[in-house]
TORFIVEX-148328 format. One record per residue (C-alpha): residue number from 1; residue in one letter; chain; z, y, x. Coordinates in steps of 0.25 Angstrom, whole numbers, padded with zeros to 4 digits, m for minus. Last residue first. Layout:
BEGIN
NUMI;n;res;chain;z;y;x
NUMI;NUM;a;A;Z;Y;X $
...
END
This chain:
BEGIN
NUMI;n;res;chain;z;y;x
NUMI;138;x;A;0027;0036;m0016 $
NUMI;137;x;A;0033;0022;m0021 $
NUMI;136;x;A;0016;0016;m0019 $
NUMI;135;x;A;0017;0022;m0005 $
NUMI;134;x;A;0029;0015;m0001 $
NUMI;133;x;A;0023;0003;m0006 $
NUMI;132;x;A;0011;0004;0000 $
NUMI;131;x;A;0018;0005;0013 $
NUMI;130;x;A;0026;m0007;0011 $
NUMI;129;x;A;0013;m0016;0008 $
NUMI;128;x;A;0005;m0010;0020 $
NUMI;127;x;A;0016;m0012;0029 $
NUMI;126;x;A;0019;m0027;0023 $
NUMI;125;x;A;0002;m0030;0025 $
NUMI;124;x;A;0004;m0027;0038 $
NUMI;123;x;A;m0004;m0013;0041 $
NUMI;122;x;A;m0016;m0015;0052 $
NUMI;121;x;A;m0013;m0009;0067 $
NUMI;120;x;A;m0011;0004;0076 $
NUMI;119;x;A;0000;0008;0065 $
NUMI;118;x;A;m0004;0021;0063 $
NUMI;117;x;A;m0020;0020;0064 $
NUMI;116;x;A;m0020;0007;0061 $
NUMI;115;x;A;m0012;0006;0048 $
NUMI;114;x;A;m0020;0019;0043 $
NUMI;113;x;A;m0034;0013;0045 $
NUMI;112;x;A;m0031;0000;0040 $
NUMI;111;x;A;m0020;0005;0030 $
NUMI;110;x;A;m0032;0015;0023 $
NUMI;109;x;A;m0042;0004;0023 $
NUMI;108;x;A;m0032;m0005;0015 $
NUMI;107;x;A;m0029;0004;0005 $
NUMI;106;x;A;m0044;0008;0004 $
NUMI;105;x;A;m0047;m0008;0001 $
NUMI;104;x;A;m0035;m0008;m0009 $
NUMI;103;x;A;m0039;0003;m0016 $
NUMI;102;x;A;m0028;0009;m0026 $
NUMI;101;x;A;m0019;0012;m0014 $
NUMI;100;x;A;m0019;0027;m0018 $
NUMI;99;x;A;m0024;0031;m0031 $
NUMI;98;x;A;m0008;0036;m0034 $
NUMI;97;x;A;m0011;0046;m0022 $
NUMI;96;x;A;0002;0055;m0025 $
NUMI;95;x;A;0012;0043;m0031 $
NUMI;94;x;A;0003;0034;m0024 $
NUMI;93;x;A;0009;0039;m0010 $
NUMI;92;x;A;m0001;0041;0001 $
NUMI;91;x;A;m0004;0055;m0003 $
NUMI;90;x;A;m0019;0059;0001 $
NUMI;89;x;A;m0022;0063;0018 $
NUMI;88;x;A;m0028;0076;0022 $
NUMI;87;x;A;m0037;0075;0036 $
NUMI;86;x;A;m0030;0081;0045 $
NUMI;85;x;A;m0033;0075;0059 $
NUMI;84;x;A;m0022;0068;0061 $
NUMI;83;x;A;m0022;0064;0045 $
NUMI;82;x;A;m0017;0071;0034 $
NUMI;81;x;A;m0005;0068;0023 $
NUMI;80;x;A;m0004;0072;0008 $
NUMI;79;x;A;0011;0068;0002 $
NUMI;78;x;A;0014;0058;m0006 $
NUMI;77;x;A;0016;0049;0006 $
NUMI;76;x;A;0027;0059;0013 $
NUMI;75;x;A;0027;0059;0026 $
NUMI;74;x;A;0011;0062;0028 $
NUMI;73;x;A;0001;0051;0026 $
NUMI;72;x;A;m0006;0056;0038 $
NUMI;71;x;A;0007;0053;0049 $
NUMI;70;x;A;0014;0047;0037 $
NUMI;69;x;A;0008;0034;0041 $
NUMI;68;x;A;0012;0035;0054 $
NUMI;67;x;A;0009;0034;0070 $
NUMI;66;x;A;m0003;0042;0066 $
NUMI;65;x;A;m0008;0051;0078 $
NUMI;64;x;A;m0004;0043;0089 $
NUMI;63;x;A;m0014;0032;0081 $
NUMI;62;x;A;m0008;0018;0079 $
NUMI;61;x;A;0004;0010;0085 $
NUMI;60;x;A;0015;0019;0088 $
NUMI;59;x;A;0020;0019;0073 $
NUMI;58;x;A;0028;0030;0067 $
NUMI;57;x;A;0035;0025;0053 $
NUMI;56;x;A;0033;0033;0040 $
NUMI;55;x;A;0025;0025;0033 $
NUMI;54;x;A;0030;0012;0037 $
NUMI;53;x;A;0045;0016;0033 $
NUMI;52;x;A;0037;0022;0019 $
NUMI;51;x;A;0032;0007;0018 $
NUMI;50;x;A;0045;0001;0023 $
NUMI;49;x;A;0052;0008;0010 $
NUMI;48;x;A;0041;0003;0003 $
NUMI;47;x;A;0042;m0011;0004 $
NUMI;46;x;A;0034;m0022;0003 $
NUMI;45;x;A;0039;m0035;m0001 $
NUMI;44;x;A;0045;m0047;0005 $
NUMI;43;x;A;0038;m0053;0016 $
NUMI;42;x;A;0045;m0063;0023 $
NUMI;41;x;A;0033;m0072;0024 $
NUMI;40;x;A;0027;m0063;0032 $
NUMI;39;x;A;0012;m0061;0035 $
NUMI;38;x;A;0011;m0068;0022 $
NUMI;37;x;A;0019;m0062;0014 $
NUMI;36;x;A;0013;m0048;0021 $
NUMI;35;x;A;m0001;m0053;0017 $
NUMI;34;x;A;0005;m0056;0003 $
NUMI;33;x;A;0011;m0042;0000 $
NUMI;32;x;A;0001;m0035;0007 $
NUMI;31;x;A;m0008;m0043;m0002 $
NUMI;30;x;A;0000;m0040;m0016 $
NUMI;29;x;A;0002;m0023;m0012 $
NUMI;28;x;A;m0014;m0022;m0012 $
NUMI;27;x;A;m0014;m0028;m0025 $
NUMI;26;x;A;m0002;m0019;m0031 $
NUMI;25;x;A;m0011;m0008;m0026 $
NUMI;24;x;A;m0024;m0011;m0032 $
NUMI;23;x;A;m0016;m0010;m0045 $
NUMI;22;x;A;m0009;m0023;m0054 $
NUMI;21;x;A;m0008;m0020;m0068 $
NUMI;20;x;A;m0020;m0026;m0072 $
NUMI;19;x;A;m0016;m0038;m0068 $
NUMI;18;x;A;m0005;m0038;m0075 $
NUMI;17;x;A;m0012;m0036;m0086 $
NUMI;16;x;A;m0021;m0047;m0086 $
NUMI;15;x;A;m0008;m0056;m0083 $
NUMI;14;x;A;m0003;m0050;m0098 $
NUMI;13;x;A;m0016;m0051;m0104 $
NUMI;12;x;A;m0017;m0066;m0100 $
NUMI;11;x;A;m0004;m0068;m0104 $
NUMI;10;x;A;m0006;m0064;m0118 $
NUMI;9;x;A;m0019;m0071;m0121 $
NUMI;8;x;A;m0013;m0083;m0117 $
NUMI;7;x;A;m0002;m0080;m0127 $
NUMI;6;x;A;m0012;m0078;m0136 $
NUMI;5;x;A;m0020;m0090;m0134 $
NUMI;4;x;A;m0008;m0098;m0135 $
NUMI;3;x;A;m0003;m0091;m0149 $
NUMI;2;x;A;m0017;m0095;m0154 $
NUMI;1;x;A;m0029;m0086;m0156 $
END
């Protein structure tokens, strides 16, 4: 094989690896990223200093019973919550769960149902992106 071949070869491997490095959840962080670029042109970056703002915050907009994130997710993510109706609920930190958010499809289940039922409405793709975050530095 010639020296071009090789360094052919080289990069190949090396962008195939890079590839392989990437996890369902840097996926699901890339298209918040764009949707909120394109909902904002603005748009910077997530943060998860907002995400643990978000998850704290008390919202009038969704069920009396669950005007927060932490209202089942417990006040500290790495710790078990319940539901209203007592149902145990795992860790949301991945340092506890580090299988969480490794589905994208269930990811997206969980902030329908949980966005709607706190909020009163769909997660933008910025709150989704910050509160990922913050889970992901828990």
């Amino acid at each position: 094989m010639n020296a071009r071949k090789y360094r052919l070869l080289a990069v190949t491997l090396a962008l195939t690896s890079v590839t392989v490095l990437a996890t369902p959840r840097d996926d699901l962080l890339a298209g918040y990223a764009g949707a909120a670029k394109k909902a904002d042109p603005a748009f910077a970056g997530f943060s998860a200093t907002r995400g643990e703002a978000f998850y704290r915050k008390s919202f009038a907009g969704g069920k009396a019973d669950t005007p927060a994130c932490s209202s089942c997710h417990a006040n500290d993510p790495r710790a078990a919550g319940r539901t209203p109706t007592g149902k145990s609920v795992d860790p949301v930190a991945v340092s506890v769960s580090p299988g969480r958010y490794g589905d994208p499809a269930k990811v997206e289940k969980w902030f329908k149902r949980n966005c709607n039922e706190v909020l009163g409405r769909e997660c933008t793709p910025q709150e989704k992106g910050d509160w990922l975050s913050f889970m992901l530095s828990q």
